[in-house]
Structures are given as C-alpha cells and as structure tokens.
C-alpha positions as CSV (number, residue, x, y, z in Angstrom):
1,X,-46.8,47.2,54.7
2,X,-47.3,43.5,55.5
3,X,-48.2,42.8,52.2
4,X,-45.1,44.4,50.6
5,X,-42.9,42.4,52.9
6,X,-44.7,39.6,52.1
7,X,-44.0,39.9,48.4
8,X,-40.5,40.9,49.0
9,X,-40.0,37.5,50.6
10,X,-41.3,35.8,47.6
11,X,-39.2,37.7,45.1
12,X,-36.3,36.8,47.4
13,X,-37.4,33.3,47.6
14,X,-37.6,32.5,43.8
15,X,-34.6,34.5,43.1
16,X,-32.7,32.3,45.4
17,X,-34.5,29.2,43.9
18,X,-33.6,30.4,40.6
19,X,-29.6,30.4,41.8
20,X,-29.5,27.2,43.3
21,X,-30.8,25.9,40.0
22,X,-27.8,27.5,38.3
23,X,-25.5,26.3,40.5
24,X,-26.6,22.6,39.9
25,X,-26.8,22.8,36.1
26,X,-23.3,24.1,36.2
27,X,-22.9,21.5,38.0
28,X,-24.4,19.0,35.9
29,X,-22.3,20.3,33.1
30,X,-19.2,19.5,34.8
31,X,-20.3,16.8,35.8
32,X,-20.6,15.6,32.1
33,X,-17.0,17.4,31.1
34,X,-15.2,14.9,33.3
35,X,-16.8,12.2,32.3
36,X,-14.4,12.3,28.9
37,X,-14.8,11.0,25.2
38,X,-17.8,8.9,24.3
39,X,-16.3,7.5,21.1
40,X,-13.8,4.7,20.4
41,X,-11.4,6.0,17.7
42,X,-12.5,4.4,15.1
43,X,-15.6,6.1,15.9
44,X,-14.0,9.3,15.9
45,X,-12.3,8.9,12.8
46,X,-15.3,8.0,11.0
47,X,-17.3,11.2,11.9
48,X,-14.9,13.9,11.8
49,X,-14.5,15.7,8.6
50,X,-11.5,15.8,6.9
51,X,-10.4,12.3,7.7
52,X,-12.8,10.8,5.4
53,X,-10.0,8.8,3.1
54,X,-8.6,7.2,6.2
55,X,-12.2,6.4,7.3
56,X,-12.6,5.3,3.5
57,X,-9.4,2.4,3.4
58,X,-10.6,1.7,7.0
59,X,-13.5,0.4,5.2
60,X,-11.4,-1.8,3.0
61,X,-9.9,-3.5,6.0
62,X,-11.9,-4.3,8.6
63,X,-9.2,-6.4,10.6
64,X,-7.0,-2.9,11.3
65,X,-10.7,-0.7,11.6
66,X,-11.0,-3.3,14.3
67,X,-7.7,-2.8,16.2
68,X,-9.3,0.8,16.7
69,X,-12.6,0.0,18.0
70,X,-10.5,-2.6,20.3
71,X,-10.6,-1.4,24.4
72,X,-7.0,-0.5,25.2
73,X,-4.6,2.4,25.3
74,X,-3.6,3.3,21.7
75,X,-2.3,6.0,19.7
76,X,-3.2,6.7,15.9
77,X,-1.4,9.3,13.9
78,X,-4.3,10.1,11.5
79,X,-3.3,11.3,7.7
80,X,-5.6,13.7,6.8
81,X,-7.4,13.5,3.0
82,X,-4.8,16.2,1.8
83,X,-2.0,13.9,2.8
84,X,-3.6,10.8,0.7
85,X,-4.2,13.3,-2.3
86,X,-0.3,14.4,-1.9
87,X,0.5,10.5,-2.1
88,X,-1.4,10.1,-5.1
89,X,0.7,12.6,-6.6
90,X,3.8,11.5,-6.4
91,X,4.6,10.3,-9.7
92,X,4.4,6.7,-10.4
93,X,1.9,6.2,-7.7
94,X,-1.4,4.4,-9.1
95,X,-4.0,6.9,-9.1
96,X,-6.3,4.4,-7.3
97,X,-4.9,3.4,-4.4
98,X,-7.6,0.0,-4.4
99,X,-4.9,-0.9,-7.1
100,X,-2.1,-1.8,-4.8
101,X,-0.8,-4.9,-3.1
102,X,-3.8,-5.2,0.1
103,X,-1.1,-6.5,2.0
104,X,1.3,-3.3,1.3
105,X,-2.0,-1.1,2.2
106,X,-3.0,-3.0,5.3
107,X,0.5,-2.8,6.8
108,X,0.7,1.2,5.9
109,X,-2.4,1.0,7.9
110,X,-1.5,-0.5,10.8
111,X,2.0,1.7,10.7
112,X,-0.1,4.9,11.9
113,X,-1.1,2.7,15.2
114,X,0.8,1.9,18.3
115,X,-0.6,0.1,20.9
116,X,0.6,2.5,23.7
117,X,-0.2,5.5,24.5
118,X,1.3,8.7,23.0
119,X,0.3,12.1,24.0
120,X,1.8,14.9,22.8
121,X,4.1,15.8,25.9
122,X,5.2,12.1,25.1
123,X,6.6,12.5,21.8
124,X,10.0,14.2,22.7
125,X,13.0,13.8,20.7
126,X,14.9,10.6,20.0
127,X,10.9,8.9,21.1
128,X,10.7,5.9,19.0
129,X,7.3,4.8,18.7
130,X,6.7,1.0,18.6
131,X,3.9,0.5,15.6
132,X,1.7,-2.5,14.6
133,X,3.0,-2.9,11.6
134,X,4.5,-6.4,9.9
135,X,8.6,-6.1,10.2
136,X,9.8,-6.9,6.9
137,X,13.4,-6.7,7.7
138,X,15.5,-7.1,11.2
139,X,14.4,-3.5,12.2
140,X,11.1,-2.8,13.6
141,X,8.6,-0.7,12.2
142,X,9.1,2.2,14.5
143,X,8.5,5.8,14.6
144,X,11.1,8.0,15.4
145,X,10.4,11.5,16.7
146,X,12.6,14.7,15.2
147,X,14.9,17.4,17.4
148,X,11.9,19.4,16.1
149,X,9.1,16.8,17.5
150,X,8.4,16.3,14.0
151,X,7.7,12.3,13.0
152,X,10.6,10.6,11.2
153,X,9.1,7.2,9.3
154,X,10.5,5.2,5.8
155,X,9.0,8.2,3.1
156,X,10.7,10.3,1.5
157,X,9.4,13.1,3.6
158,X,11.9,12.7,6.8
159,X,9.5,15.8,9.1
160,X,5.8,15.1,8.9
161,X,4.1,17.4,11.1
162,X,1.2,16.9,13.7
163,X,-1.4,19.2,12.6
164,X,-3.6,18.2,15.8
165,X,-2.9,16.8,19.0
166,X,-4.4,14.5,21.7
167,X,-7.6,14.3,20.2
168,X,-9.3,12.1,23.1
169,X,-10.9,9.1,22.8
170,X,-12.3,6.2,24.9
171,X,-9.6,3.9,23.8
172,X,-6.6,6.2,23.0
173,X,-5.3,9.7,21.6
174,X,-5.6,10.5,18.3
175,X,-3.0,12.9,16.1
176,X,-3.7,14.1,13.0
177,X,-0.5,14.4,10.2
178,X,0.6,16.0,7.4
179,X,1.9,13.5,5.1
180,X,0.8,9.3,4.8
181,X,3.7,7.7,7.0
182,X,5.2,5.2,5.2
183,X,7.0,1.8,6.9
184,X,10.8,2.1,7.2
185,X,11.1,-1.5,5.1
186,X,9.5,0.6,2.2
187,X,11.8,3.0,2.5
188,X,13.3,4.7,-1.1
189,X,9.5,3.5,-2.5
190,X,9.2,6.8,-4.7
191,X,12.7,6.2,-6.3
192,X,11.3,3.1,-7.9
193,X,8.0,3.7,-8.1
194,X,8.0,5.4,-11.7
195,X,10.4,1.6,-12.8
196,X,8.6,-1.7,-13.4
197,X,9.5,-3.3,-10.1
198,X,7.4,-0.3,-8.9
199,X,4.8,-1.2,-10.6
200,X,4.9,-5.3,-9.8
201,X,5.9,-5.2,-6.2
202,X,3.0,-2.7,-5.5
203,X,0.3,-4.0,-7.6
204,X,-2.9,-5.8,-6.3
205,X,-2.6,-8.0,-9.1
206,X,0.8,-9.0,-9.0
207,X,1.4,-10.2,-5.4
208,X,2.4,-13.4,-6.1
209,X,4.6,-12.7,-8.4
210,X,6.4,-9.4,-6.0
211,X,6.5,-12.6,-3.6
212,X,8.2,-14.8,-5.8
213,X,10.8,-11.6,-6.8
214,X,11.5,-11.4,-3.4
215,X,12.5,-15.4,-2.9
216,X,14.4,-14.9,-6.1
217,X,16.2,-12.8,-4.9
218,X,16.9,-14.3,-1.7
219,X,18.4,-17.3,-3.6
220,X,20.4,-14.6,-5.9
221,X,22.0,-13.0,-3.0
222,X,23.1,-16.2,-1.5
223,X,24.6,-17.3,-4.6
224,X,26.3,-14.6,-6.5
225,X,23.3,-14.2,-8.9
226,X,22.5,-10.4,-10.2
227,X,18.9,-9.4,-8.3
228,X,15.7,-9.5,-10.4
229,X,15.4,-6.1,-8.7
230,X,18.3,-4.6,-10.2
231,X,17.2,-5.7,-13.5
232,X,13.4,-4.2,-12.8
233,X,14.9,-1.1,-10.9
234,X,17.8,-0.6,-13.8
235,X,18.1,1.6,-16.2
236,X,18.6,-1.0,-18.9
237,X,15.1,-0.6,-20.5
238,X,13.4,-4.3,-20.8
239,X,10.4,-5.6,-21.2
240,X,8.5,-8.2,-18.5
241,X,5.9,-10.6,-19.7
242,X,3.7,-10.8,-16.0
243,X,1.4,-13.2,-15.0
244,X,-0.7,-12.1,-13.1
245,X,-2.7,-13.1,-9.5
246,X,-5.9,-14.8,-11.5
247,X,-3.4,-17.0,-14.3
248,X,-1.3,-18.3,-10.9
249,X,-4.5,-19.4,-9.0
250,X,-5.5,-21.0,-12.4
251,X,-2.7,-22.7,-12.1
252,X,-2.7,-23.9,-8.4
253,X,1.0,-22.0,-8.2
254,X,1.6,-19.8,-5.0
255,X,4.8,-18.5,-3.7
256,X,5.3,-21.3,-1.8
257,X,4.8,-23.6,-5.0
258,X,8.5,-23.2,-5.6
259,X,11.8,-22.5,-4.3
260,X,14.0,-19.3,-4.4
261,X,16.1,-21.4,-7.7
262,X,12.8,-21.8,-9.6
263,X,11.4,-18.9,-8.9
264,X,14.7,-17.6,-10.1
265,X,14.8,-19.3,-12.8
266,X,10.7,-18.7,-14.1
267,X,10.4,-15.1,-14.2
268,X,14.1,-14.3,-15.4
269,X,12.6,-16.3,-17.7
270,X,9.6,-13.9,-18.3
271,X,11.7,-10.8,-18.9
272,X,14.2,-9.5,-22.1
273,X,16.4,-7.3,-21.9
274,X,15.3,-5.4,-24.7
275,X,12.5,-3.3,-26.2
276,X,9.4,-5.5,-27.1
277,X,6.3,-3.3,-27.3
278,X,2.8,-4.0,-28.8
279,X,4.0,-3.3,-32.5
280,X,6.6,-5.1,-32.2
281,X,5.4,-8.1,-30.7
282,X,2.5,-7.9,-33.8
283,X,4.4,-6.6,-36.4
284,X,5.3,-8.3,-39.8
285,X,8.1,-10.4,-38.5
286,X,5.7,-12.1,-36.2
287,X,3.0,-12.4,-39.1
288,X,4.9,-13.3,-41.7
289,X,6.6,-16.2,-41.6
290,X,4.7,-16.5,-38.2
291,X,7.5,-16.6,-35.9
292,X,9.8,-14.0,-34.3
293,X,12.1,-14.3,-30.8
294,X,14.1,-12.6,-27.9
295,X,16.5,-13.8,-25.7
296,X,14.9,-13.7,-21.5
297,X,17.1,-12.8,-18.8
298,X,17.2,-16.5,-18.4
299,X,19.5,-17.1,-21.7
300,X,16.6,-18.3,-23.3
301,X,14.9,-18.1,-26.4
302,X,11.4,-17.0,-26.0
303,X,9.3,-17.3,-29.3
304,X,6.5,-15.4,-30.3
305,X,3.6,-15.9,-32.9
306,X,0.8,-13.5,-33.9
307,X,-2.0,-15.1,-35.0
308,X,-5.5,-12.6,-34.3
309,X,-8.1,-14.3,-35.1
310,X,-7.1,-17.4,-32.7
311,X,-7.0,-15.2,-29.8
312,X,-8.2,-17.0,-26.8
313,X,-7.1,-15.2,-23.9
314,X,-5.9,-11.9,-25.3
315,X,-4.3,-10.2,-28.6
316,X,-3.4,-13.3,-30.2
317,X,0.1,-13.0,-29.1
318,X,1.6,-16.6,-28.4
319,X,4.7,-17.2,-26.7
320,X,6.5,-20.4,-26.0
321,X,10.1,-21.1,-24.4
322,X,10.8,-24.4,-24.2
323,X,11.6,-25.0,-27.7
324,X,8.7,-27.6,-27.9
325,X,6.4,-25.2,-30.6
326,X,3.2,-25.8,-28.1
327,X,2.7,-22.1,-26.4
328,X,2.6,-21.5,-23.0
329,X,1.4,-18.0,-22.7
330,X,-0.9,-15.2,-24.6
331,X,-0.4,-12.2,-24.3
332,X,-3.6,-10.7,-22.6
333,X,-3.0,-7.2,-21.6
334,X,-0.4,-5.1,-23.7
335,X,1.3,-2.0,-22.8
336,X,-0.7,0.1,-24.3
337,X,-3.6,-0.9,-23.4
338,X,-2.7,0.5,-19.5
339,X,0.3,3.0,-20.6
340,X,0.0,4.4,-17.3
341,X,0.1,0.7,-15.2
342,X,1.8,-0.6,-17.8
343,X,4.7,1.4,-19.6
344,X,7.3,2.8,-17.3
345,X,10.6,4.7,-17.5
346,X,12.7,1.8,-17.6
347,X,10.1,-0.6,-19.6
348,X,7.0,-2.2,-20.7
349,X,4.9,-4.5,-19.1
350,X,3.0,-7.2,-20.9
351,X,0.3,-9.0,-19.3
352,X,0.3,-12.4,-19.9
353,X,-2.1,-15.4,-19.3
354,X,-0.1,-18.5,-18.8
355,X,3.5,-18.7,-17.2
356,X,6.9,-20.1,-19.5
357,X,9.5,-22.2,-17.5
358,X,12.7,-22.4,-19.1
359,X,13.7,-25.8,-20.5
360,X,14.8,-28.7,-18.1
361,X,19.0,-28.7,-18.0
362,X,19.7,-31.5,-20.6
C-alpha cells in the first residue's frame, strides 16, 4: 500500500510539473504577442507577396524606400501588383513604367506616404490625409477620404478601396489599395495621356523639355499667348521635332538655361501644325531638289533635307530654321521607329538630335 501511494505522489507530482510548464509557455507566447511587429515597413513591403511591384519601384528610388525604413509614425497605402498592372492598362500609358519622368514616379511614390499615423478607425469621412508628396500647384497633395471611407486622390478613379487594413509595423500602419493613387496636381493625366503632351511631359527622356513646356507656358499665360499645352493636348494633329534629355546635356542647356519667352519661343519653334511623318520628311520633295519646308508654331520656316548616306546622328534628315542653310538638327528617332512612344492621336513625334532657335528679331 505504501508503495502505491508512493507512486501516486509521483504521478501527481509530474502531472502538476507538466501544468506549470504549460502555463509559462503560454505565457512566454504572450509574452512575445505583445511585444508587436518586428519589421519596419519597408521591410514588410519587401517580403509580403503580392506587393512585389511596389517593392520593385521602391528599388528604383532609394531616397522614398528610405522614408519607410525611417523610425517614426507613418502610414503607407500600399498598391498592390494588380493595381500597377491596371495602370499599365490604361491606354496611352508606357508599358514600362522605368520609361517615365523619375521625378513624376518618385512623387507618385511618396503620395502613398503620410507621415502620421492612419489607422483605419482614423480614416472617417471628410479625413484629409496630409502626404509627402512635392505640391505642384497651391493645393497640397492630400488624400481625401469618401462618405463610403473609400480614398479620393487626382486619378480618374475618385473610390479606391482598402483591400487590407492596419497591417502593423515598427514604424507605422500599412493599408493595402486597389488602384495606384495618383497626385491631385496630375489630375485629368489619362485624358492626355493617349496626345503628345502625354507622351513629353511623362517621359524619362523628355524632362527637360516637359520643364521648359511648363515655363512656356507660364510666360504664355501671363501674356495672352495660346499654351504649348493646348497645342500638344489639341485636336489639331501636328507634328513635334523633340530633343531629347541626352542632346540638351550635350548642349550644356537646362530649364533654367532660359527664360519662359525663349523657352516659348524654341520649342514653338520645334512643332508644325501639320502632318509631317517619316515618308514625308524622306520623300521625293526632300530628295529631289534636296530641300522641302513647314511653317513651326513659331511662324517660322523650318527646312528639311534628306540626304542618307550623310547621316550622322540619325536618318539623314536635316533640319535648319534660321534661314542660314547650316542645319541645326537630324532627325534621330522617327515615328515609326517607336509608333507606340512616338505616334499619338493628335500627332507624331520626331526625335531629334540638336535643337533650332528661331531667327533673332531683325
């Protein structure tokens, strides 16, 4: 009998042992649930499947990939890949997104981050969320929140939806979204995207060029002039001769090079109002007798020569505009060589190396 008591007591002992260490590996493990997220959002964003095109252009930007790795409070809404495949197909959009202006991507970017706090519960209506973006206009680049507590931005789509909510991390929330929000100032992009002003004011290699359109213009507005954009967005098909990033360097020429007048003045001169695609610009007028012309938006005669077999820099197309029979510009890229970059609804685009300045006022 002593003996069974005995072993009674044991079993008792180690089943009680056994319990206590339960209880403290529960209580290890919530221990470890309060402790919270272990990754920065960045970090998150990187690893979670799904989000791997954000993770990707994060990549191409390291100054906004390190506003999320920053210690703070911050909120990102998160696009997921299906949102950047349904940018990519809106029509007009490049179909590599590495194509367009850095500067326009890298402020898109930094429109999905605020650098307070949003949770969910946060976001009622009428919430407008203060982004890092770049205001381009008077009006911050806010995020406005919907009756619906859907996300009201500058795209075309006025309710993108949060798919997934306070998504914790050690240096904010995370939401994941529907759509790619766009920046208010870029507001009515898809209406031009499919014109050439679409294509120069968003392309990576035209962003000296979108910066002296927008200086232009500046100068036209203040002077009773008609806007180079209304002329890129019309409907009035034309034809722009575009120099691009790499033939302004060349030429020591930024946007600050000139004023709003001579920017004016240089690329009105680099567009006619008129149809001027590769055949044309090589057909037998411009062989034989070796010269053929169009009037620029500028009021100025721009002549043209084909001559193939002195190509330097392009086709052989030659182009001068200040009347002084030494050529300015060949034309290195035609529209058919890019149709999809290059030819739009509302024109072609020529790329040219060189850049024409009307003549001096006599």
């Amino acid at each position: 009998m002593k003996k069974r008591f005995l072993l009674k007591e044991n079993i008792k002992t180690l089943v009680l042992a056994f319990v206590a260490v339960g209880v403290m590996a529960l209580a290890g493990c919530n221990k470890d649930d309060d402790e919270g997220p272990t990754q920065n959002i960045l970090e998150i964003v990187e690893s979670t499947e799904g989000l791997d095109s954000l993770a990707k252009y994060l990549g191409l930007f390291p100054e906004v990939a390190a506003a999320l790795e920053a210690e703070g409070s911050l909120t990102l809404f998160a696009p997921t890949n299906t949102a950047f495949i349904d940018l990519l197909n809106v029509p007009g959009f490049p179909s590599d997104i590495t194509l367009v202006n850095p500067d326009i991507i890298a402020n898109v970017l930094l429109y999905h981050v605020s650098a307070t706090r949003y949770n969910a519960a946060d976001l009622t209506a009428g919430t407008e969320v203060m982004t890092l973006a770049v205001a381009t206009t008077s009006a911050d680049e806010v995020i406005t929140v919907n009756q619906d507590g859907t996300l009201l931005t500058g795209s075309a789509t006025k309710n993108i939806e949060i798919i997934t909510a306070n998504i914790e991390a050690t240096n904010g929330v995370i939401h994941t979204t529907n759509k790619v929000l766009i920046p208010v100032a870029l507001d009515g992009l898809a209406a031009v995207l499919p014109t050439t002003y679409g294509a120069l004011s968003l392309g990576a290699s035209f962003s000296i060029l979108a910066s002296g359109i927008a200086k232009a213009d500046a100068y036209a507005a203040a002077n009773q002039k008609t806007p180079l954009v209304s002329i890129l967005t019309g409907t009035t098909f034309h034809t722009v001769f575009a120099p691009t990033n790499e033939t302004f360097n060349a030429a020591s020429i930024t946007a600050a090079t000139y004023t709003g007048e001579q920017w004016y003045g240089i690329i009105a001169n680099h567009v006619v109002l008129d149809d001027v695609g590769a055949a044309e610009l090589t057909s037998t007028a411009a062989i034989d007798p070796g010269i053929s012309s169009y009037e620029s938006a500028a009021g100025v005669q721009l002549y043209f020569r084909y001559i193939e077999s002195e190509a330097v820099n392009g086709i052989g197309v030659f182009i001068d505009s200040d009347l002084d029979q030494e050529f300015e510009a060949e034309v290195a890229v035609p529209n058919t060589a890019l149709p999809e970059t290059l030819t739009k609804d509302n024109g072609f685009i020529h790329i040219i190396a060189g850049v024409m300045s009307p003549p001096s006022p006599q």
